[in-house]
C-alpha positions as CSV (number, residue, x, y, z in Angstrom):
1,X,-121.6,-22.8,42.3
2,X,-122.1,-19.8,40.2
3,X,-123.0,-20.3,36.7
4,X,-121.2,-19.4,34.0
5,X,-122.1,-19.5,29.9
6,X,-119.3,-20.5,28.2
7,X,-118.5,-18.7,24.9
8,X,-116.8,-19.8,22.1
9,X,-115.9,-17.8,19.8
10,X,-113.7,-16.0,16.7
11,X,-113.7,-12.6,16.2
12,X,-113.4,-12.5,13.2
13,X,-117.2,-14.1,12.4
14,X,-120.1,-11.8,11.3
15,X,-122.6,-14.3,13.8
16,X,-120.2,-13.9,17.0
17,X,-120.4,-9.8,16.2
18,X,-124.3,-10.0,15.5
19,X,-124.6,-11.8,19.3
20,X,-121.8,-10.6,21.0
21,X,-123.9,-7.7,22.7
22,X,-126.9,-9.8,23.1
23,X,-124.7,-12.4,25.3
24,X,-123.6,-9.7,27.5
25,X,-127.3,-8.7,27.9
26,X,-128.7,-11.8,29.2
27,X,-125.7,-12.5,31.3
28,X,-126.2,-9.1,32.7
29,X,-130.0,-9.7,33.5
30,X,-129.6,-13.2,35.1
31,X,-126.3,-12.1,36.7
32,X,-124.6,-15.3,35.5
33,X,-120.9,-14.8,34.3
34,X,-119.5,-15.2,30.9
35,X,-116.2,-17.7,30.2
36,X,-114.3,-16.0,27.3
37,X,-113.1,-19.1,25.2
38,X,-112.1,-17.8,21.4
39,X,-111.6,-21.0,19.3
40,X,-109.7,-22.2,15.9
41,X,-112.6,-22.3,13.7
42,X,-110.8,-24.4,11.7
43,X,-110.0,-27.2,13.5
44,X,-113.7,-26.7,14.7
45,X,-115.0,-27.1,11.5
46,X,-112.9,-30.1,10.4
47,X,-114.7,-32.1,12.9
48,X,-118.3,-30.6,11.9
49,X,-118.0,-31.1,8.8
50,X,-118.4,-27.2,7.7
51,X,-116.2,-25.8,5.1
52,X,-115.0,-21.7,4.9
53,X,-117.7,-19.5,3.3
54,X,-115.3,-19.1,0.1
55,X,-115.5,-23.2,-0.9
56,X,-119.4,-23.6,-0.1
57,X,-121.8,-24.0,-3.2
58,X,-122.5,-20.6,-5.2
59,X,-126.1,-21.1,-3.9
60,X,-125.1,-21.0,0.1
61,X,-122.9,-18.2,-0.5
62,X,-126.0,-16.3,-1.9
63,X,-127.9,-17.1,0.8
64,X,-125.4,-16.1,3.5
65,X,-125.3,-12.8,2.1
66,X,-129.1,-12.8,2.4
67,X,-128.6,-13.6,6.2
68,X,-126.0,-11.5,7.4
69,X,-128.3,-8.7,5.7
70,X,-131.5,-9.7,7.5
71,X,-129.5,-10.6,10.7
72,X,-127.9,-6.9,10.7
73,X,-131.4,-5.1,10.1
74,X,-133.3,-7.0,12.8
75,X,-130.1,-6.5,15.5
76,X,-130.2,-3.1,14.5
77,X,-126.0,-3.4,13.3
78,X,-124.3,-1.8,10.1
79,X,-123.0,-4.6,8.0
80,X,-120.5,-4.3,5.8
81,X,-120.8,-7.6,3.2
82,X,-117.5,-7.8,2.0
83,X,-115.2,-6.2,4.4
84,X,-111.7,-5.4,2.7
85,X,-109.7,-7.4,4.8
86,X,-111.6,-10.6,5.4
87,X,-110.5,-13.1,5.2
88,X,-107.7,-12.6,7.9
89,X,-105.6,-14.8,10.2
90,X,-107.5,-13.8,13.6
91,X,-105.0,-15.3,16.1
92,X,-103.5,-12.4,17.4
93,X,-106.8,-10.5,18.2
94,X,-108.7,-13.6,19.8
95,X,-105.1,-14.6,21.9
96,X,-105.3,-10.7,23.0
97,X,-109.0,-11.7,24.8
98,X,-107.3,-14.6,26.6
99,X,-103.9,-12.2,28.0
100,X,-106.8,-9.6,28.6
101,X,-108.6,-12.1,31.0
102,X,-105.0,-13.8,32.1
103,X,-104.3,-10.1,33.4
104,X,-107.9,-10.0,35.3
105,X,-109.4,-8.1,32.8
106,X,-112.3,-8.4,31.1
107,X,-112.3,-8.5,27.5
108,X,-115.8,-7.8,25.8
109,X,-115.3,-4.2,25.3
110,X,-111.9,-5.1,23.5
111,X,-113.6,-8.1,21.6
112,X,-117.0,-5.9,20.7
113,X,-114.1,-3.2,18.9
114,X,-112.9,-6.1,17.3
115,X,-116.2,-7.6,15.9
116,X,-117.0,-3.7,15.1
117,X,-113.5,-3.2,13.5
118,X,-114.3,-6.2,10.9
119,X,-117.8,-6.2,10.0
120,X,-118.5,-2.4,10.5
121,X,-115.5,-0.6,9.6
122,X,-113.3,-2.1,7.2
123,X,-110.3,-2.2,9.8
124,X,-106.9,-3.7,9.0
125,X,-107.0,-6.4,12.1
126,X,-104.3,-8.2,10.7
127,X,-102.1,-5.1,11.5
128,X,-100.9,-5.3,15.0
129,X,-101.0,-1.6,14.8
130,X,-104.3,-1.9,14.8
131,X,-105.2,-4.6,17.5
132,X,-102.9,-2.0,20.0
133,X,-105.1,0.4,19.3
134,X,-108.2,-0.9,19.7
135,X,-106.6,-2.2,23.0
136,X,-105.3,0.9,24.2
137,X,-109.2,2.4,23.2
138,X,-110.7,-0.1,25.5
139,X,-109.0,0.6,28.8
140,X,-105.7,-2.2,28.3
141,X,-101.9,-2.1,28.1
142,X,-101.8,-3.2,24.7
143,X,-97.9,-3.7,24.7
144,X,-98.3,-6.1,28.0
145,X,-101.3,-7.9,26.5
146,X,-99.5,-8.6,22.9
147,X,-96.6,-9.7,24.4
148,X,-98.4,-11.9,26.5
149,X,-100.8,-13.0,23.8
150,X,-98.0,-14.3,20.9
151,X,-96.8,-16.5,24.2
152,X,-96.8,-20.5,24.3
153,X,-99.0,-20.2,26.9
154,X,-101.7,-18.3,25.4
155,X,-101.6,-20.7,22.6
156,X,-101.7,-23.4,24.7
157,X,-105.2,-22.1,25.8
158,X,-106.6,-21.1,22.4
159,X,-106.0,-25.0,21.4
160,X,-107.6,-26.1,24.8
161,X,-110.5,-24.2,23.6
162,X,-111.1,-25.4,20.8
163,X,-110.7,-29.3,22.0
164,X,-113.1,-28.0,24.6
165,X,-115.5,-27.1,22.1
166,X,-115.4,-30.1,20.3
167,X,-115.9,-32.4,23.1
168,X,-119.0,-30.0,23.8
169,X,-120.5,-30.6,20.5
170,X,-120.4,-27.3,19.3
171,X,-120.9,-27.4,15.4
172,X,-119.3,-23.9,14.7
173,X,-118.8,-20.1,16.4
174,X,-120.3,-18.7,18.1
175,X,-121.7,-21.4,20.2
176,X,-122.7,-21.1,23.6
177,X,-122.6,-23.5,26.5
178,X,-125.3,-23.6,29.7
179,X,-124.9,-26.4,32.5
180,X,-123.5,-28.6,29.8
181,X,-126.2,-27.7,27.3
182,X,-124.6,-26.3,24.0
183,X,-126.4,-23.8,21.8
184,X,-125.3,-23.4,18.7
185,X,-125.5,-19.6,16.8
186,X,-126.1,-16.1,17.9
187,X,-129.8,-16.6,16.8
188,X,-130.1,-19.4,20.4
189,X,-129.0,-16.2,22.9
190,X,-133.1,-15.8,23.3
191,X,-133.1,-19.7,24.1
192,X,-130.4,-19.5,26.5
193,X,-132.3,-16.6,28.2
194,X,-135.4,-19.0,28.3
195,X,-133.2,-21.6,29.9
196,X,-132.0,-19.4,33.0
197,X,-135.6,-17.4,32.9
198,X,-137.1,-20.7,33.8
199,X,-134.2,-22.8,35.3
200,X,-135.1,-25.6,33.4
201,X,-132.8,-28.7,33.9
202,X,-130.6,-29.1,30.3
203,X,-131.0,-31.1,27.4
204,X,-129.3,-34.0,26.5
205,X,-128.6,-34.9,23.1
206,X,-130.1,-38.5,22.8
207,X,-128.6,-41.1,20.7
């Protein structure tokens, strides 16, 4: 069986858009493929126990904007710390990755635009003027994959996802899943790279 990494995600994250390109190089180098799972962070974080950046104490939001600072100098990544339109319901744009890959697509062009569009750009991604662009830029029929995105279906997946991810353990986005191992954070992409450099077995959490 091939292996795959699972990747759960929300595009609209600052840590899924510092790791996104990093992902796509280790799957690259170990020719592994990558499962595009975009999640309601959310529900994700109702059963973590994590709260949105906007409630946490005054001294974590401090430090977070010391992180994605550091984080953004050492990827190499402009960073913009308090992008305009953030926060922002990100449904439509992650349920356009999910129609892009129901078509046979692939979408991390579309999502790295996406991740770009938010944290380096100060795009309007809650305009769906904007997510057909950025569609149409990246090689898709944006009307076919909006229509099919704001579908039952594709919602249907989205909350699949995000059960998924729960049952996995994942603790937020973006987490990462190898041979049922889960790796939590963009800042574990060099662990998972470890883990198919020396095709260890996985880890187990033990309780």
């Amino acid at each position: 069986m091939a292996t795959t990494i699972d990747y759960f995600y929300v595009g609209a994250s600052p840590f899924t858009y510092f790791g996104h390109q990093q992902l796509l190089d280790v799957a690259a180098r170990h020719e592994v493929a990558i499962a595009y799972k975009p999640v309601d962070h959310l529900a994700l974080w109702g059963e973590s126990g994590a709260v949105p950046p906007a409630k946490r104490p005054p001294v974590r939001q401090r430090y977070r904007l010391l992180e994605l600072q550091r984080i953004a100098e050492m990827r190499g990544l402009p960073i913009n710390l308090k992008p305009a339109h953030w926060p922002f319901d990100i449904t439509l744009c992650d349920s356009c990755a999910i129609s892009i890959v129901e078509s046979g697509g692939d979408p991390a062009t579309y999502i790295a635009s996406v991740l770009s569009g938010v944290w380096a750009e100060d795009a309007d991604l809650a305009d769906e003027g904007e997510v057909a662009a950025r569609l149409l830029a990246t090689g898709h029929d944006a009307n076919a994959i909006i229509a099919n995105a704001k579908s039952d279906a594709v919602a249907a997946v989205r909350a699949s996802n995000t059960k998924e991810a729960i049952e996995r353990d994942a603790v937020g986005v973006p987490a990462y899943v190898l041979n049922g191992e889960v790796f939590w954070g963009q800042d574990r992409i060099d662990h998972i790279d470890h883990a198919l450099s020396t095709g260890r077995s996985a880890f187990t959490a033990v309780e």
